[in-house]
C-alpha positions in Angstrom: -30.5 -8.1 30.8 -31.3 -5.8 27.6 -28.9 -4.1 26.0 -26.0 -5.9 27.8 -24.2 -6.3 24.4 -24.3 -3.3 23.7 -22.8 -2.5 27.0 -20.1 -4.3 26.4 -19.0 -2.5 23.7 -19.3 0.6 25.1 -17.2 -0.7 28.4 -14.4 -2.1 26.2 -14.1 1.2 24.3 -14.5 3.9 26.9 -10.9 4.2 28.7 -9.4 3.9 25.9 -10.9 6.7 23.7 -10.5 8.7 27.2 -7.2 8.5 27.4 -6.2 8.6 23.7 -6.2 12.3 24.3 -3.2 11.5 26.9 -0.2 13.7 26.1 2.2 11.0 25.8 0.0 8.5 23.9 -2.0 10.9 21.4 -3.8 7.8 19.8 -6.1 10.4 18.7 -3.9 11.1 16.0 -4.5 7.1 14.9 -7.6 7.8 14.3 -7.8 8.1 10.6 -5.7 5.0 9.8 -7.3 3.1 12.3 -10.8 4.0 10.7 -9.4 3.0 7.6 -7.9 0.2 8.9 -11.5 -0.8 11.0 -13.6 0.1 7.6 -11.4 -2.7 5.4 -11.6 -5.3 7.9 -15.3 -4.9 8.2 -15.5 -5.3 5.0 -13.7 -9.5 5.3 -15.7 -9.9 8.9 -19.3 -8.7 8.5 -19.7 -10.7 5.0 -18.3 -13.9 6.8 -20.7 -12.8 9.9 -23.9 -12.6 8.1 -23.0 -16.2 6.9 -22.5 -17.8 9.6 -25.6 -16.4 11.0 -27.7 -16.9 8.4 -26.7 -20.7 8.6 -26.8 -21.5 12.0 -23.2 -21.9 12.5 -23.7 -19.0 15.3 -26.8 -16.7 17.1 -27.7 -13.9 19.2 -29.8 -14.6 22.2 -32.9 -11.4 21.6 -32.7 -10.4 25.3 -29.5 -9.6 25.3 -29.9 -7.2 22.2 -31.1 -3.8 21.6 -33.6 -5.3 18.9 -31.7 -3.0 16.0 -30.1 -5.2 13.2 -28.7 -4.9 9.5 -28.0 -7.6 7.5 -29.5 -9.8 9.7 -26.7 -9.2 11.9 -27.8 -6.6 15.3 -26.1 -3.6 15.8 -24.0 -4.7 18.6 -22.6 -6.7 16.9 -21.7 -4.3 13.8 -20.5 -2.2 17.0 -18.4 -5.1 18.3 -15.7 -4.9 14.6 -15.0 -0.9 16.1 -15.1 -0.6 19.5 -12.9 -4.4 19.7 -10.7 -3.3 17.3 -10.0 0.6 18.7 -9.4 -0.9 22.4 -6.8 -3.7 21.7 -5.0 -1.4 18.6 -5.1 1.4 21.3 -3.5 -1.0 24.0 -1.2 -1.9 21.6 0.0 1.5 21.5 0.3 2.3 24.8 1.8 -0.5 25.7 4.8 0.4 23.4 5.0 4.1 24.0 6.2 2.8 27.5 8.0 -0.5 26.6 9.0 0.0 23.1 12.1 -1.8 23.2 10.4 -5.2 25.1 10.3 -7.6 22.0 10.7 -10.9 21.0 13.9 -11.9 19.1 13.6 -12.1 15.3 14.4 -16.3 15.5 12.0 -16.3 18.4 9.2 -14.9 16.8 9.7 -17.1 13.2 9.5 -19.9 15.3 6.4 -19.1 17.3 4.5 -18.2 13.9 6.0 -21.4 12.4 4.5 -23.4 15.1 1.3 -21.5 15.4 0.9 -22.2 11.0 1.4 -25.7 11.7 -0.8 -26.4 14.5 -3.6 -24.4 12.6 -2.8 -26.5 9.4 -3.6 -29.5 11.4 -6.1 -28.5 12.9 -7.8 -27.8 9.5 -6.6 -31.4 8.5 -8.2 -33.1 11.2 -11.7 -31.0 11.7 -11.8 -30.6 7.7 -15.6 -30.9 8.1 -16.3 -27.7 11.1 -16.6 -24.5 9.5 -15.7 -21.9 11.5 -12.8 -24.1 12.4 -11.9 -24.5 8.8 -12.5 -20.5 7.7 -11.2 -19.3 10.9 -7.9 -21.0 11.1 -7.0 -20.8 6.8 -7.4 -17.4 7.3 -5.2 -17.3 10.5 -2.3 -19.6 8.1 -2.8 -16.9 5.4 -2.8 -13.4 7.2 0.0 -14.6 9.3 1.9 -15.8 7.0 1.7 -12.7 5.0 2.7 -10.4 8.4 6.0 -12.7 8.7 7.1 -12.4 5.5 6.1 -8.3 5.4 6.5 -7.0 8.8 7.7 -9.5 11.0 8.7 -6.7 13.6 5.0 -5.8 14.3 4.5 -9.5 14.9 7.9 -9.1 17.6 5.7 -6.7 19.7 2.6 -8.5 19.3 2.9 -11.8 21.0 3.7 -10.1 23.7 0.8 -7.3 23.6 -1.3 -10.0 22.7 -1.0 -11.5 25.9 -2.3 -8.8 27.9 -5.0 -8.3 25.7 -6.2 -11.7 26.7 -7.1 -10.6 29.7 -10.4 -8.2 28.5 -10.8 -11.0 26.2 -11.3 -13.8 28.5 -13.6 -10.7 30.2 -16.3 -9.9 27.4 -15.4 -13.2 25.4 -16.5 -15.1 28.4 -19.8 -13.0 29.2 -20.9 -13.5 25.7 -20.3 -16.9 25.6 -22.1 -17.4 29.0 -20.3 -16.4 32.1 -22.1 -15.8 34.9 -25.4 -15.3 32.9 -28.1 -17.5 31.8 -27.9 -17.9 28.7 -25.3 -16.8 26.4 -25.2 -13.5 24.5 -23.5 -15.8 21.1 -24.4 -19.1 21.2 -22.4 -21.3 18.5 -23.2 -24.4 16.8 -20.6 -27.5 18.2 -20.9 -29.1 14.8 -19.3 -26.5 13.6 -16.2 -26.1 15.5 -13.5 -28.3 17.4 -16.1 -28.7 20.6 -12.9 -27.6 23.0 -13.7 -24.6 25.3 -11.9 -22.4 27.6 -14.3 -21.8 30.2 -17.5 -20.9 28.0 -15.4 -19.3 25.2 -14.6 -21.8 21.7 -10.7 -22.4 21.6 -11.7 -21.0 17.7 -12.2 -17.2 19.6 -8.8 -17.0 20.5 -7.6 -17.2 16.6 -10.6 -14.7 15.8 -9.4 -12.3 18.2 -5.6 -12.4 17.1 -6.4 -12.2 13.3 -9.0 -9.9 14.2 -6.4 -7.7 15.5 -3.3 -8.3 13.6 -5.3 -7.5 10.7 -6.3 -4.0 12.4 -2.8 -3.6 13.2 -1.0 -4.0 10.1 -3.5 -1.7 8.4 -3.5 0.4 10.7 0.4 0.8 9.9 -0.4 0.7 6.4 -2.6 3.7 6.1 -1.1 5.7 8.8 2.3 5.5 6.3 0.3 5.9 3.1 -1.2 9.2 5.1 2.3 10.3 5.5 2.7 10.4 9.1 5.4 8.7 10.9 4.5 4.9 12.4 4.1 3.9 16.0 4.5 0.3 15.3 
């Protein structure tokens, strides 16, 4: 099916930019941080992006594309590092405007990121030869070690927001990694990653997805303060 990339992105980002006119979210007030925010992260992901693709390590299956591309990357996939990144910051945000006080405890949440840096650490260690594995996991050590020792609170509410926005993950992850179509959307190379799936999707997705978004998050924060307004997070 053509253009079902691209419909995809347009699915994920479509309730939320409804409702961030909502009167008791007003995410539409985000919006220039979080462009900011999407605009500097772009600027780590596509670089690493084009890479990959350039060297095999992952594709784009042509009939599942609009046939538009930059930087040898298509335009659903430029879409993907906006409309991603507005729907899980967005469910973020809603999700504490009604359950703001629902966090982890400080100890709690050192001890989940200390385990989380040591499991990708040896990860790295053992599959010191897959890149994406390699790339995408140092990066996950460093981002997150920077979060705890900066703004550990935003990490309290996000292992638990992160959770629920597995769900939509597991959804479009798993359609462009195969589900229930013929061929995948984003084929990967298994040479270059651990090999272990969930479903169709590589385990490696799930720590794309959380730095992905962590990243969004805390910049998000970051310019919304430098701007002047008041944080949500």
């Amino acid at each position: 099916m053509q253009y079902l990339y691209l419909l995809l992105n347009l699915g994920a980002i479509l309730v939320p930019l409804i409702f961030s006119f909502h009167p008791k979210l007003k995410f539409y007030k985000m919006w220039p941080a979080l462009g900011l925010s999407i605009i500097f992260n772009m600027v780590l992901f596509i670089p690493w992006d084009h890479i990959f693709t350039v060297n095999g390590f992952w594709g784009f299956d042509s009939n599942y594309l609009s046939g538009y591309s930059f930087l040898e990357l298509p335009l659903e996939e430029w879409l993907f590092f906006i409309c991603i990144p507005y729907a899980c910051v967005f469910m973020h945000h809603a999700i504490l405007v009604f359950h703001r006080k629902r966090r982890l405890p400080v100890r709690l949440t050192h001890v989940v990121s200390g385990l989380l840096i040591l499991a990708l650490a040896i990860s790295i260690v053992k599959y010191h030869d897959r890149w994406y594995t390699v790339i995408n996991f140092a990066y996950g050590i460093l981002l997150l070690s920077i979060i705890v020792w900066k703004r550990n609170d935003l990490l309290q509410h996000y292992y638990l927001t992160f959770i629920f926005m597995l769900i939509p993950f597991f959804i479009i992850n798993g359609i462009l990694t195969g589900t229930g179509i013929e061929d995948p959307i984003v084929w990967y190379n298994n040479f270059e990653n651990i090999g272990l799936r969930l479903g169709t999707i590589p385990i490696e997705d799930t720590i794309y997805a959380f730095t992905l978004i962590l990243g969004n998050l805390a910049m998000t924060d970051y310019f919304h303060q430098k701007l002047g307004k008041l944080t949500d997070y």
